[in-house]
TIZATOR-976405 format. One record per residue (C-alpha): residue number from 0; z, x, y; residue in one letter. Coordinates in pm, 1 decimal, decimal comma. Layout:
<pts>
+------+----------+----------+----------+------+
! resi !        Z !        X !        Y ! resn !
+------+----------+----------+----------+------+
!  NUM !        Z !        X !        Y !    A !
...
+------+----------+----------+----------+------+
</pts>
This chain:
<pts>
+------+----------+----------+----------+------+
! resi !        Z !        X !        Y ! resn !
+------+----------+----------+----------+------+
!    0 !  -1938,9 !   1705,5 !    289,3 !    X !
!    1 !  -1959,8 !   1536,8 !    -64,8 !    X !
!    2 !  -1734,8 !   1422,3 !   -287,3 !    X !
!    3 !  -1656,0 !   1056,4 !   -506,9 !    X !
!    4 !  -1665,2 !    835,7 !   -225,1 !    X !
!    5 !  -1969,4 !   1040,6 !   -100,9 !    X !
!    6 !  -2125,7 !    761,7 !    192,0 !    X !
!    7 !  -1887,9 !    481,8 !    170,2 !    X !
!    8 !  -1738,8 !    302,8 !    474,2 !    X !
!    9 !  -1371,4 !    327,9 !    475,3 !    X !
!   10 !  -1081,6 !    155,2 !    674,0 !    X !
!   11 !   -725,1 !    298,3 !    702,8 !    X !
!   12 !   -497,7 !    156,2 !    871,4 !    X !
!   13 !   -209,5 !    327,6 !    961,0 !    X !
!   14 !   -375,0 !    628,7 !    953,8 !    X !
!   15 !   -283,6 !    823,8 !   1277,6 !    X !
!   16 !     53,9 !    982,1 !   1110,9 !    X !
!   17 !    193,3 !   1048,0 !    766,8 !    X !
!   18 !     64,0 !    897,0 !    437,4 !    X !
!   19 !   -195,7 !    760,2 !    619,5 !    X !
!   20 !   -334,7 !   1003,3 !    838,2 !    X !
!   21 !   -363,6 !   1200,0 !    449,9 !    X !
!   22 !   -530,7 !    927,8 !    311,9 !    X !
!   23 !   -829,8 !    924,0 !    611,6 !    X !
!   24 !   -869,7 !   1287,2 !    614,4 !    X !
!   25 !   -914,0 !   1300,7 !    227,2 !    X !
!   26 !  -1173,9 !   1014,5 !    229,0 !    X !
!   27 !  -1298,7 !   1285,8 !    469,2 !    X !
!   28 !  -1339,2 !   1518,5 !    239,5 !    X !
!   29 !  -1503,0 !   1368,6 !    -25,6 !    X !
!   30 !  -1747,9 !   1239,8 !    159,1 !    X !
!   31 !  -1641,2 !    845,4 !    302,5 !    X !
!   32 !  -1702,8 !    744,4 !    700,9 !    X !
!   33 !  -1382,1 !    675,2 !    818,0 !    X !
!   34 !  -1223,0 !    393,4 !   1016,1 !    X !
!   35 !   -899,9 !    510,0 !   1131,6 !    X !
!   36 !   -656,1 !    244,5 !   1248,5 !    X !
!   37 !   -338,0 !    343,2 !   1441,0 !    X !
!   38 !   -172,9 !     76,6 !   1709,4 !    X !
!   39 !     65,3 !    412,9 !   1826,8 !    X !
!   40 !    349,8 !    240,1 !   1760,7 !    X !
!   41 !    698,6 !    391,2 !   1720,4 !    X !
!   42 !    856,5 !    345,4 !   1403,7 !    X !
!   43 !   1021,4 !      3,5 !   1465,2 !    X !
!   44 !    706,7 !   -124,9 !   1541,3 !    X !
!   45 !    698,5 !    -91,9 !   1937,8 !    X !
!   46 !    497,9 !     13,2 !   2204,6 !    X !
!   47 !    151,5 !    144,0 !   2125,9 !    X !
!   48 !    -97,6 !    491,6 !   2209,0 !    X !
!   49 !   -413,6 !    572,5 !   2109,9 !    X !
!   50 !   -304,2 !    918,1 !   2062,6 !    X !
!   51 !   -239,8 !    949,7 !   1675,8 !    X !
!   52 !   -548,1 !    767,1 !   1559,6 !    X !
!   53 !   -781,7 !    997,7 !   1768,1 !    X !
!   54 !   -637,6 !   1286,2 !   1691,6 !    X !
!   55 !   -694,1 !   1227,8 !   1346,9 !    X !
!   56 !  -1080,4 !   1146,9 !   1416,8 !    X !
!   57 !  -1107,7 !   1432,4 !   1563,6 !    X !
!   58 !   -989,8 !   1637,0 !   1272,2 !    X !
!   59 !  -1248,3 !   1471,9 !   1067,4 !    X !
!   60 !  -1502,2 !   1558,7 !   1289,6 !    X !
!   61 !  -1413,8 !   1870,1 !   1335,8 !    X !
!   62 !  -1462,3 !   1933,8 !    914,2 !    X !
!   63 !  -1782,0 !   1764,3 !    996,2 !    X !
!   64 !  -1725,7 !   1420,4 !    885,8 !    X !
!   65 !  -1791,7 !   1068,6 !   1067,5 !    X !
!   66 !  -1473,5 !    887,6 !   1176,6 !    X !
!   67 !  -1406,0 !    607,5 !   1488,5 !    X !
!   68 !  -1072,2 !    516,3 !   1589,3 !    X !
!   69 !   -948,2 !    181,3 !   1636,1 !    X !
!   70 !   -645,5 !     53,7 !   1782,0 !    X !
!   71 !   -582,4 !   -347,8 !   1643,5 !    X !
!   72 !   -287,9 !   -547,9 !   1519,9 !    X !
!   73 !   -326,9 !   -552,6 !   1180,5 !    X !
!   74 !    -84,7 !   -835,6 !   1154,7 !    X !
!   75 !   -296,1 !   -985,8 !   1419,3 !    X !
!   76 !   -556,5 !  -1251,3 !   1279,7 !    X !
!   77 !   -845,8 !  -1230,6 !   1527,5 !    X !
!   78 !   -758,6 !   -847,2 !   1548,6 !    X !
!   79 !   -775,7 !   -794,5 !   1164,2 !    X !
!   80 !  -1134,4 !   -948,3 !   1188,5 !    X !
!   81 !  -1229,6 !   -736,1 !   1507,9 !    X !
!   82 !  -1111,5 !   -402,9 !   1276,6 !    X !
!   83 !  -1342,8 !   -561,3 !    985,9 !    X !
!   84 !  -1605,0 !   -634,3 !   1233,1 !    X !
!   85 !  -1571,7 !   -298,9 !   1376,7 !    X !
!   86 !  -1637,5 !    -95,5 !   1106,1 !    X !
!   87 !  -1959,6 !   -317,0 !    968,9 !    X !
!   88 !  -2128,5 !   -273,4 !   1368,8 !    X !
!   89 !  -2071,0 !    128,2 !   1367,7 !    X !
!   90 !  -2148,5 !    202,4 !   1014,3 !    X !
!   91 !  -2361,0 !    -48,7 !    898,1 !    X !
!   92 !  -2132,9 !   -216,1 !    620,5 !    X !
!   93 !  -1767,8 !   -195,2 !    445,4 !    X !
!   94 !  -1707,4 !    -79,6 !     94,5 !    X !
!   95 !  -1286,5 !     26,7 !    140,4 !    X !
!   96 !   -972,3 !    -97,4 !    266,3 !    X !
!   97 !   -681,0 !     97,2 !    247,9 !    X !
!   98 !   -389,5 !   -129,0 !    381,9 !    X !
!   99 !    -94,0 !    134,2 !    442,1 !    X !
!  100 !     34,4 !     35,8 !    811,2 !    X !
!  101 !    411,5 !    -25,1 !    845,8 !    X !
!  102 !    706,2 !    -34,0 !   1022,6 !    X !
!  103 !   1129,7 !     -9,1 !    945,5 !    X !
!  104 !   1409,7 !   -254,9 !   1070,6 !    X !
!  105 !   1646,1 !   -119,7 !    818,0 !    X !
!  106 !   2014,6 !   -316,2 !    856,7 !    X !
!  107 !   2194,4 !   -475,5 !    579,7 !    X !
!  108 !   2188,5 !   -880,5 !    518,1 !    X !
!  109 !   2473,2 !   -942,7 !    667,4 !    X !
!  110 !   2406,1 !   -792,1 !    996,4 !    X !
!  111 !   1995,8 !   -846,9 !    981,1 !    X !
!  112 !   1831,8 !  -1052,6 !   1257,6 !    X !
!  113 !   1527,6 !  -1267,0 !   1270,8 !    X !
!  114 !   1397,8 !  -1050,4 !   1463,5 !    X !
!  115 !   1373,9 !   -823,7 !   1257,6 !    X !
!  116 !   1325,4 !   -960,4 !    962,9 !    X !
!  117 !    990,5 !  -1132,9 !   1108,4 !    X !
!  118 !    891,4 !   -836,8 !   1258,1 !    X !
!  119 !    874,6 !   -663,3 !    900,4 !    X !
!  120 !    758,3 !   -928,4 !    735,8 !    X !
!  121 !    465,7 !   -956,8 !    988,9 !    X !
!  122 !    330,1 !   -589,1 !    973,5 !    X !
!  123 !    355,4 !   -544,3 !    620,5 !    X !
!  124 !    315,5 !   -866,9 !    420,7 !    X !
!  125 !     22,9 !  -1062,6 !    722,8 !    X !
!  126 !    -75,2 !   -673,9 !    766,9 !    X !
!  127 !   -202,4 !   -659,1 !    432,8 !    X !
!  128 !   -297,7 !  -1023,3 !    391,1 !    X !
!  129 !   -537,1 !  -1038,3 !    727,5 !    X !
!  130 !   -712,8 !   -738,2 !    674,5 !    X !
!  131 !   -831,5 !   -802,2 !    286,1 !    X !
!  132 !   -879,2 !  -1209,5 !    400,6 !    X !
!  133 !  -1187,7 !  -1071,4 !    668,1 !    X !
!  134 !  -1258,2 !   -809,1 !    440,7 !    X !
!  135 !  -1303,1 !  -1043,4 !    111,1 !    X !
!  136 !  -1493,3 !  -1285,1 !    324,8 !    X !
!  137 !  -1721,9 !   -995,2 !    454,8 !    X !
!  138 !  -1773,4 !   -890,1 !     65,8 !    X !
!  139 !  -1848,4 !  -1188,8 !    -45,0 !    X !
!  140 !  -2091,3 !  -1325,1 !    189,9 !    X !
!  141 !  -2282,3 !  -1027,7 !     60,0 !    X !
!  142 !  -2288,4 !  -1148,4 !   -287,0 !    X !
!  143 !  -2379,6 !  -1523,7 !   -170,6 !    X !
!  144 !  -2685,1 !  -1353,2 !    -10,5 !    X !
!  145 !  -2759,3 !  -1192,0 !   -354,4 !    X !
!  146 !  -2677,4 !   -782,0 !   -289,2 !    X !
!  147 !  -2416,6 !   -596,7 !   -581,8 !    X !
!  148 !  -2136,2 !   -499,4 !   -446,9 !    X !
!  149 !  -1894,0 !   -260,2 !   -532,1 !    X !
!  150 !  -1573,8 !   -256,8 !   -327,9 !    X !
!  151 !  -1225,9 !   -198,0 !   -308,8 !    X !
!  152 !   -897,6 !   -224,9 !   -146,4 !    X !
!  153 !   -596,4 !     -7,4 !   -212,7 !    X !
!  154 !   -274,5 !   -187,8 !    -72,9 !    X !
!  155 !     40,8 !    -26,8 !    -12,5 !    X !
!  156 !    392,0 !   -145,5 !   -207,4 !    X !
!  157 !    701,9 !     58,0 !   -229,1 !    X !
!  158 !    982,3 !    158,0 !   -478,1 !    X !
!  159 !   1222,9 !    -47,1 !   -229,7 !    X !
!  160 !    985,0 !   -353,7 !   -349,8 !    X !
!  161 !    939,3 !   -311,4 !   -722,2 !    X !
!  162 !   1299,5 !   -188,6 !   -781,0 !    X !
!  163 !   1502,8 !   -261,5 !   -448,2 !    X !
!  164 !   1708,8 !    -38,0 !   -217,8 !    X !
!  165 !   2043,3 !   -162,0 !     37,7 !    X !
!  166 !   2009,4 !   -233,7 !    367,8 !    X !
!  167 !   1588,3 !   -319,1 !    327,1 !    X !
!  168 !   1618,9 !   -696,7 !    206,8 !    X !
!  169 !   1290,0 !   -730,2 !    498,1 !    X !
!  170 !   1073,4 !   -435,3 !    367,3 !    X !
!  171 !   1172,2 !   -466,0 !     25,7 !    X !
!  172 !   1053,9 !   -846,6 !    -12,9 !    X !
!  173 !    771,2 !   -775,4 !    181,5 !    X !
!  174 !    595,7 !   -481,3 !    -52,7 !    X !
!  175 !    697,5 !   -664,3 !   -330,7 !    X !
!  176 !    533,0 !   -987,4 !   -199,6 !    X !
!  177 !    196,4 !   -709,3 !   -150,2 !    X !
!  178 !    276,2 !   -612,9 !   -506,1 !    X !
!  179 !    203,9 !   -950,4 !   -610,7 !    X !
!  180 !    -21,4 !  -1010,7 !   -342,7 !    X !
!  181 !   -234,6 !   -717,4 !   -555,3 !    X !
!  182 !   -216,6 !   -869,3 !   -862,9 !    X !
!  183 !   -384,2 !  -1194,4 !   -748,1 !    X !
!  184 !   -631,4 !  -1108,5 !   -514,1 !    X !
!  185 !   -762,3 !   -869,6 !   -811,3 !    X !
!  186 !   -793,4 !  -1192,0 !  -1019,5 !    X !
!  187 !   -927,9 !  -1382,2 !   -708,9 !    X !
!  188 !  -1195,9 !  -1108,4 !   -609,7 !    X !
!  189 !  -1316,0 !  -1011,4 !   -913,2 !    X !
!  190 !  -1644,4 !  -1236,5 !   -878,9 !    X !
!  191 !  -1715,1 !  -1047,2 !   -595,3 !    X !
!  192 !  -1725,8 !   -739,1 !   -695,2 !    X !
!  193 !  -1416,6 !   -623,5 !   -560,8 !    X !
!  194 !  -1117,4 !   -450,5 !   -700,3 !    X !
!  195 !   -773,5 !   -468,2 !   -556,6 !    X !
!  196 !   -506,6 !   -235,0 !   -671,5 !    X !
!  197 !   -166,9 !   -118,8 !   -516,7 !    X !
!  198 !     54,0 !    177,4 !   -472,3 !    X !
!  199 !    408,0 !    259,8 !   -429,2 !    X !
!  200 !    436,8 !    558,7 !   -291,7 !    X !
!  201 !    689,3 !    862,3 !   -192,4 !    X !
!  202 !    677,4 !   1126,1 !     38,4 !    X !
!  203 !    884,2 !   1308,8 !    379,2 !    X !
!  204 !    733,0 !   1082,2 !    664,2 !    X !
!  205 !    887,9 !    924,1 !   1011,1 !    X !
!  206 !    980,9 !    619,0 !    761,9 !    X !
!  207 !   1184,1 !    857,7 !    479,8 !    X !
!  208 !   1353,0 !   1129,6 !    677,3 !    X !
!  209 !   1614,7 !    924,1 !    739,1 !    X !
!  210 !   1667,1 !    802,0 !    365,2 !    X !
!  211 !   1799,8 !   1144,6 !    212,7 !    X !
!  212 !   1443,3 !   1302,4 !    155,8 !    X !
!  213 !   1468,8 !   1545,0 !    476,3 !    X !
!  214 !   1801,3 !   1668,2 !    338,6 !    X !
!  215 !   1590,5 !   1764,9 !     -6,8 !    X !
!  216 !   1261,5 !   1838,3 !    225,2 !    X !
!  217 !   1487,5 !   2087,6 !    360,6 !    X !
!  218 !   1566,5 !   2272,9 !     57,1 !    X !
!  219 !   1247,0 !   2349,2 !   -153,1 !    X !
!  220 !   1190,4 !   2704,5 !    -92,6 !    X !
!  221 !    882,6 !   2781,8 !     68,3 !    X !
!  222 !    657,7 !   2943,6 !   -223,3 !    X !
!  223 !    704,6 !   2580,1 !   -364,7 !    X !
!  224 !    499,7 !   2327,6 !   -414,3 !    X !
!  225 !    587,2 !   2100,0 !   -156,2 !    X !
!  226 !    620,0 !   1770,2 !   -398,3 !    X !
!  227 !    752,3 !   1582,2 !    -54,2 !    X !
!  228 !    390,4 !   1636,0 !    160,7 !    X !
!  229 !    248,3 !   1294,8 !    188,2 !    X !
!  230 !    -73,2 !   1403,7 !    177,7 !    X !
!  231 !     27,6 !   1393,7 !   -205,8 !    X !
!  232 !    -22,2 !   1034,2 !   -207,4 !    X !
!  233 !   -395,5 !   1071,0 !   -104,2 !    X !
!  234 !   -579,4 !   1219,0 !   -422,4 !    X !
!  235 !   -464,5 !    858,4 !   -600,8 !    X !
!  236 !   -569,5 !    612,9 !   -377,2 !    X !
!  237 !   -904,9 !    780,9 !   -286,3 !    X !
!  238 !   -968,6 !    775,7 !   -675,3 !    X !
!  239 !   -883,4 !    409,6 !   -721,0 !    X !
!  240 !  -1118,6 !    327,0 !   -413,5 !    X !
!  241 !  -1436,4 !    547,5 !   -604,3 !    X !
!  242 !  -1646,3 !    423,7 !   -839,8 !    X !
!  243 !  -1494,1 !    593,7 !  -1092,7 !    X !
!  244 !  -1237,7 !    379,2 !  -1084,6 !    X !
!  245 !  -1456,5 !     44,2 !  -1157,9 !    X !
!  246 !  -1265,2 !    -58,8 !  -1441,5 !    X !
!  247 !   -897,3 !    -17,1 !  -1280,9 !    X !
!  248 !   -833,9 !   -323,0 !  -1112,4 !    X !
!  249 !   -441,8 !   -580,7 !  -1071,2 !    X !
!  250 !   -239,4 !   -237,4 !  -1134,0 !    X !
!  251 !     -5,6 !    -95,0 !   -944,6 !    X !
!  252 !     86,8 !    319,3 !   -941,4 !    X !
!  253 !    390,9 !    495,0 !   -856,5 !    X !
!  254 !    289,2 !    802,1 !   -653,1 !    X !
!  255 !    532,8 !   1123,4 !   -572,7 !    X !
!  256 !    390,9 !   1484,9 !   -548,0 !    X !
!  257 !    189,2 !   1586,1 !   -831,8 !    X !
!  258 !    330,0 !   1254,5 !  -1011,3 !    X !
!  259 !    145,6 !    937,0 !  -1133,9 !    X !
!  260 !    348,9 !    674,6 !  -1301,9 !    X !
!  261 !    192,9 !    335,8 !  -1366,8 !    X !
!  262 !    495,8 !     62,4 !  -1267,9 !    X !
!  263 !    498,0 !   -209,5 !  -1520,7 !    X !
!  264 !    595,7 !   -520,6 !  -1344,2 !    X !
!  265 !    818,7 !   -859,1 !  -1493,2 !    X !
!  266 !    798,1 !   -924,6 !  -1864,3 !    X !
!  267 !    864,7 !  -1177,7 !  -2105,9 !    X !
!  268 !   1226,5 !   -980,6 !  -2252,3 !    X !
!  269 !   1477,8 !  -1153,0 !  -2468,0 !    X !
!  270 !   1472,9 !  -1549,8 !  -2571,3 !    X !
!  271 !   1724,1 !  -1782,3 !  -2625,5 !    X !
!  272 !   1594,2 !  -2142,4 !  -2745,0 !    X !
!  273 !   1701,2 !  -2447,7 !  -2894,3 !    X !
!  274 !   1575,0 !  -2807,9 !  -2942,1 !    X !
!  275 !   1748,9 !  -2952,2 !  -2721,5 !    X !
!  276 !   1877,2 !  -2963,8 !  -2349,0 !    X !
!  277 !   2139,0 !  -2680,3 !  -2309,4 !    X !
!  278 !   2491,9 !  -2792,8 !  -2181,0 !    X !
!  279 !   2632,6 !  -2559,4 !  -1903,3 !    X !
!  280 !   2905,2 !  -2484,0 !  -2058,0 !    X !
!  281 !   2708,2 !  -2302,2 !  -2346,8 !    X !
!  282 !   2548,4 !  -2033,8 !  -2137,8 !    X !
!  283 !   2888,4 !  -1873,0 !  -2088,9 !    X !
!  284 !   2772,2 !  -1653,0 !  -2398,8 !    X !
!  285 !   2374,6 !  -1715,3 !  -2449,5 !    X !
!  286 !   2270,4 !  -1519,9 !  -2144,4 !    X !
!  287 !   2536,9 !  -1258,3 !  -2112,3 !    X !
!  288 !   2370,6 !  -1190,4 !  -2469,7 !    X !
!  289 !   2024,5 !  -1181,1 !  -2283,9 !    X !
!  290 !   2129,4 !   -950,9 !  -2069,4 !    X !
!  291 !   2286,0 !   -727,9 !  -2342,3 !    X !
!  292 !   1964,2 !   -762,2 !  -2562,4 !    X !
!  293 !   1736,6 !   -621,0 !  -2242,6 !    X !
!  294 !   1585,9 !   -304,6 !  -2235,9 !    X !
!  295 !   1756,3 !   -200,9 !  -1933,4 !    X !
!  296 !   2085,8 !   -256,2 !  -2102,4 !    X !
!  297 !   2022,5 !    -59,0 !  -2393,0 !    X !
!  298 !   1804,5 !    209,4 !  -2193,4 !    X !
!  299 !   1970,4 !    576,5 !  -2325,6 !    X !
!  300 !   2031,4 !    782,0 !  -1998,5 !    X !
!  301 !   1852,9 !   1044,8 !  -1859,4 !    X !
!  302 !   1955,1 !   1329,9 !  -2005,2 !    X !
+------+----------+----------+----------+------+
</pts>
């Protein structure tokens, strides 16, 4: 097997279902050894098998690729390391992460608990963080003992994040946080050698099915292209992890079907100034007139 990632170490986590398991089987393909994390959780986060991530290795083996399973918390500190760790003692070093693990406790506000807020939170947001801390610190003792590296780690953000979605206040803040979370650690890492971008991705999985997208799943007829398949999402992030990607680095890429759409994150938009301290009472007109001057305001509708 040979491809762009031909001989590179790999970890996915998330990777025993869905977007996930697509992203460790195309690594697969084009050539990468493949760490494939799965905990076997259920959706909300509970309980726990060994079942998804194994079957997945042994799909890659079966094309003939290399692939270990591995079953930590991402969100786990000591665990994140022992997953970094992991990959280093099997296959002799790390050049990938993909974070992608993640759960749902969908409620609105009003009604959400701590609970589940945390719990959200904790999987994505310290399940991204964790992983890329070891990682980074793996990377860059490298370069401190005077080896070029060339690395990268491919986070995942969401459309709930960068443009928000009822009833997810928990998941939304949370891939928006790894949205920003991107952005930095690309600045950060940089010296290292590393590049850190994310995605925000869509596809028919255990997390979407509830959302509207079976419903339109359901429709496509079947000599379609099937634009919902999350192994969609795959081609993208195994590109940005390559080589050929060396110069791509802080971005972050809407990904649906055969669609790539680069998401362009807060700007500078309309200005009000004067030289002096503004009274309250003034603002009743100078930002509704922001708002009116924005781009979203004056944004001609799809047609």
């Amino acid at each position: 097997m040979s491809g762009i990632v031909e001989g590179k170490v790999v970890i996915v986590t998330g990777a025993g279902r869905g977007i996930g398991r697509g992203h460790a089987l195309e690594f697969a393909r084009q050539g990468a050894k493949v760490v494939v994390n799965d905990l076997g959780a259920t959706l909300d986060g509970s309980g726990g098998s060994d079942g998804p991530a194994g079957e997945v290795v042994d799909e890659i083996r079966g094309m003939g690729g290399e692939a270990i399973a591995n079953g930590e918390n991402v969100a786990d500190w000591e665990g994140a390391q022992r997953m970094i760790n992991a990959a280093v003692e099997h296959f002799g070093t790390l050049d990938i992460l993909v974070n992608n693990a993640g759960i749902l406790r969908d409620r609105m506000l009003v009604n959400m608990t701590e609970e589940e807020w945390d719990a959200v939170i904790n999987v994505h947001l310290k399940g991204t963080f964790a992983p890329t801390r070891w990682a980074a610190a793996y990377w860059r003792e490298k370069v401190k003992a005077g080896e070029t590296v060339s690395a990268a780690v491919v986070n995942t953000s969401s459309t709930s994040g960068i443009f928000g979605n009822p009833g997810q206040t928990n998941y939304g803040a949370a891939k928006a946080g790894i949205a920003s979370f991107s952005i930095i650690a690309a600045k950060e890492l940089a010296r290292y050698g590393v590049r850190v971008n994310s995605i925000a991705p869509a596809a028919l999985t255990r997390m979407t099915e509830n959302l509207g997208m079976g419903q339109r799943a359901a429709e496509r007829k079947p000599e379609e292209f099937d634009r919902f398949s999350p192994d969609n999402v795959a081609p993208t992030v195994v590109w940005l992890a390559s080589d050929q990607a060396k110069d791509v680095t802080g971005q972050c890429f809407i990904v649906s079907g055969g669609t790539i759409a680069l998401a362009e994150g807060w700007n500078r938009g309309p200005v009000a100034n004067q030289d002096d301290r503004w009274d309250p009472a003034e603002l009743h007109k100078v930002i509704p007139d922001l708002i009116g001057q924005s781009e979203a305001a004056n944004a001609k509708p799809a047609s």
